[in-house]
C-alpha positions as CSV (number, residue, x, y, z in Angstrom):
1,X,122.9,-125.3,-70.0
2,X,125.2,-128.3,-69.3
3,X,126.3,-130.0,-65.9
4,X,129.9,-130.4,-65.1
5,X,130.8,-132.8,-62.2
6,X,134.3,-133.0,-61.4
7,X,135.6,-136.0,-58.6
8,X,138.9,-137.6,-58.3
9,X,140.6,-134.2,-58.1
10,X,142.2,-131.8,-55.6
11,X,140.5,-128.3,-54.8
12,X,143.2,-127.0,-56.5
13,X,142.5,-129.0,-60.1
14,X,138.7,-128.6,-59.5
15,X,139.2,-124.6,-59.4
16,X,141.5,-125.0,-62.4
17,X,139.3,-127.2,-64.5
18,X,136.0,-124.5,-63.6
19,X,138.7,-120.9,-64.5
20,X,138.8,-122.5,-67.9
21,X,135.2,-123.1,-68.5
22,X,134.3,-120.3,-66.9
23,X,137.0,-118.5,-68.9
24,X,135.0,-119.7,-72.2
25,X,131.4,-119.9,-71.0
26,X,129.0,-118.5,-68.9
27,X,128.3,-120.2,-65.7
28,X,125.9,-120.3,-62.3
29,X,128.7,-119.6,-60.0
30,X,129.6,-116.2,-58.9
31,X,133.5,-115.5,-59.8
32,X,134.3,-116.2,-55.7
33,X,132.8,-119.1,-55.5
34,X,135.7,-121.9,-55.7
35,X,135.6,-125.5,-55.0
36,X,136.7,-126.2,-51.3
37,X,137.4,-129.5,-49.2
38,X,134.5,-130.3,-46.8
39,X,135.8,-131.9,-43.6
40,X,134.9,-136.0,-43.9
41,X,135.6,-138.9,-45.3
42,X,133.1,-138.4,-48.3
43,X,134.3,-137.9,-52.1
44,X,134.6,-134.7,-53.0
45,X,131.8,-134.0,-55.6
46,X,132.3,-130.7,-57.5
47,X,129.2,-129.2,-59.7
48,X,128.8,-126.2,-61.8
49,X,126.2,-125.4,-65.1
50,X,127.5,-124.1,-67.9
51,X,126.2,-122.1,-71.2
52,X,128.4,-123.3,-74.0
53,X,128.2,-120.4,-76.5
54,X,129.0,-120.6,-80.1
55,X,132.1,-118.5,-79.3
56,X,134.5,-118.7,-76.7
57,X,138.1,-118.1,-76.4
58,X,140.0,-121.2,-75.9
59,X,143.1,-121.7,-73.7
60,X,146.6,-122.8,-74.3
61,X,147.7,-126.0,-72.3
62,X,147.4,-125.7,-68.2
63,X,148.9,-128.4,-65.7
64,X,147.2,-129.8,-63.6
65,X,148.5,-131.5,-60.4
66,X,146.7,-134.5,-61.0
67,X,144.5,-136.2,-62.9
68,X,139.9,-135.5,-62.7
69,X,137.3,-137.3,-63.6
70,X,134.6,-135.3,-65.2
71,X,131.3,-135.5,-66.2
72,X,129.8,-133.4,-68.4
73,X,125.8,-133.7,-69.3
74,X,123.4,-132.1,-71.0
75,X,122.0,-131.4,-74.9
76,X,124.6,-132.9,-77.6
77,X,126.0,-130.0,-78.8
78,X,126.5,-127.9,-75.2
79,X,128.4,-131.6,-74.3
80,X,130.4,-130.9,-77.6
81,X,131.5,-127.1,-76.8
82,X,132.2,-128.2,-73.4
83,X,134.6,-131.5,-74.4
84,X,136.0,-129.0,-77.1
85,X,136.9,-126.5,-74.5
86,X,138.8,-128.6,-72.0
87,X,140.5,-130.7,-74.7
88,X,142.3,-127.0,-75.5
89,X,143.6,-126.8,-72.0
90,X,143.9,-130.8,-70.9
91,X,144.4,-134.0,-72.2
92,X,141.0,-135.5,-72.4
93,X,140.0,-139.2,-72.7
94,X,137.1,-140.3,-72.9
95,X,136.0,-142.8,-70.8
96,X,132.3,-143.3,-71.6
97,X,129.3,-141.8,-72.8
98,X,125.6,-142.3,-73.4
99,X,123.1,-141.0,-75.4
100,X,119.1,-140.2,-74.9
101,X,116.7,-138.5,-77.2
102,X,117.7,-135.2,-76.2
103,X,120.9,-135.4,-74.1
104,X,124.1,-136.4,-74.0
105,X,126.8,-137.7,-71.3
106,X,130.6,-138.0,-71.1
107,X,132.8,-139.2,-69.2
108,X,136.4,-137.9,-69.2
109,X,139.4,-138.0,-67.6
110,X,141.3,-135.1,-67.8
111,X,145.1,-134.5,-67.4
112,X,147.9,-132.1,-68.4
113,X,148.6,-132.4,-71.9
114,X,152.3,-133.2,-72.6
């Protein structure tokens, strides 16, 4: 399993960004369960975990209103699948990413690919 934490993003962009890893992989979240706005001041923090299979079924380019900052952790090869997987359906850059013995973080910034 790998953790996806999207911030910087509408509800909107944070449901888009989970269809398409949800769309390739298998998740925690029931198919009904989309990111909504919680009334505050607070940064919106959206979290899902994902099972990055060998396969999946990648997407073709989707906009997105804005632009998200994700972070994606976890062992080094789910963090692959997972990068791999939104850089089919986003532009991605990467932003940052450390390394431990047995996991891996990135961070992203993800936009729609022109």
């Amino acid at each position: 399993m790998a953790t996806v934490s999207l911030t910087g993003a509408s509800e909107e962009d944070a449901a888009t960004v989970f269809g398409v890893l949800r769309t390739a992989f298998p998740t925690d979240r029931p198919p009904d369960d989309l990111p909504q706005e919680q009334p505050g001041d607070r940064t919106a923090v959206w979290t899902a975990e994902f099972q990055p299979t060998q396969e999946w079924i990648p997407t073709g380019p989707i906009p997105l209103e804005g632009s998200v900052s994700a972070t994606l952790q976890g062992g080094y090869v789910a963090v692959d699948r997972l990068r791999e997987a939104l850089g089919a359906a986003f532009a991605v850059q990467e932003r940052g990413t450390a390394s431990g013995d047995q996991e891996k973080e990135a961070d992203l910034r993800l936009g729609t690919k022109r």
